[in-house]
Phi, psi and omega in degrees: 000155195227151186231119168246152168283142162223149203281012178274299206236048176019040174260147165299138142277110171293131179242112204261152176318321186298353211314111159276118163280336176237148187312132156278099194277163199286139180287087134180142193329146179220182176234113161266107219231100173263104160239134207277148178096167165310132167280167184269181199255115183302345157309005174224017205270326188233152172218171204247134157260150156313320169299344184079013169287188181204135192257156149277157146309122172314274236295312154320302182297340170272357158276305178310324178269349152267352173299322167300309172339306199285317167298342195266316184270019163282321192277322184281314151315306194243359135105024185257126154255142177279146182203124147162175148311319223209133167213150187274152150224117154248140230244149066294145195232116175243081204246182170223033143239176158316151140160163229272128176301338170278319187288328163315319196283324205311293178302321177295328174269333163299307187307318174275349179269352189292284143005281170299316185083027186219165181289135200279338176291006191254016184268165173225071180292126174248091166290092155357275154217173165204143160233141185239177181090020164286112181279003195238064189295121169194168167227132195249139192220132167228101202272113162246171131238180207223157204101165192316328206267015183249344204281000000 
């Protein structure tokens, strides 16, 4: 394995020889969902009104909607429907500062069940990969399903 420094937090990055930058999708029908740009980190997806209520951010919320956008006409191009209790996804992640793999997904998997038209509690989110130091920022999400009735 070869180690590279990255400058947030001066630690090696192990990098194993095999590396794939582009996704190896899973051997069985899917849903492929490409979205472009940075997600917003759900540690900044909300804010306090004055009145005191708590909001999304636009730039979240213009993120949840377009990921629905790109999943519902992903679903209208390829004629795949979710069917089943449980469907898997899997995320890559290409960004280009740090940050926690989960706060990245989070609004992006709202965004794909929205999409989809199903509850986000029926994903089995898998994180794949993530890479930073990316001038191209995007996340690719490919959606099976999975459960008695898909098997």
């Amino acid at each position: 394995m070869s180690g590279r420094w990255t400058r947030w937090d001066r630690a090696p990055v192990l990098v194993p020889p095999n590396h794939q930058r582009e996704p190896v999708l899973p051997d069985v029908p899917g849903l492929r969902v490409d979205v472009l740009g940075r997600p917003p980190t759900w540690n900044h997806a909300y804010r306090r009104l004055r009145d005191g209520r708590v909001v999304l951010t636009p730039e979240a919320r213009w993120w949840k909607e377009g990921v629905a956008t790109l999943a519902l006409d992903a679903v209208n191009r390829t004629g795949w429907r979710p069917v089943g209790p449980l469907h898997g996804v899997y995320i890559w992640l290409y960004i280009g500062a740090e940050m926690d793999g989960d706060n990245a997904t989070k609004l992006t998997l709202d965004g794909l069940a929205r999409g989809l038209r199903v509850n986000d509690r029926t994903f089995l989110p898998r994180l794949m990969g993530k890479w930073t130091g990316e001038a191209h920022e995007r996340v690719v999400l490919y959606v099976v399903n999975e459960g008695r009735e898909s098997c």
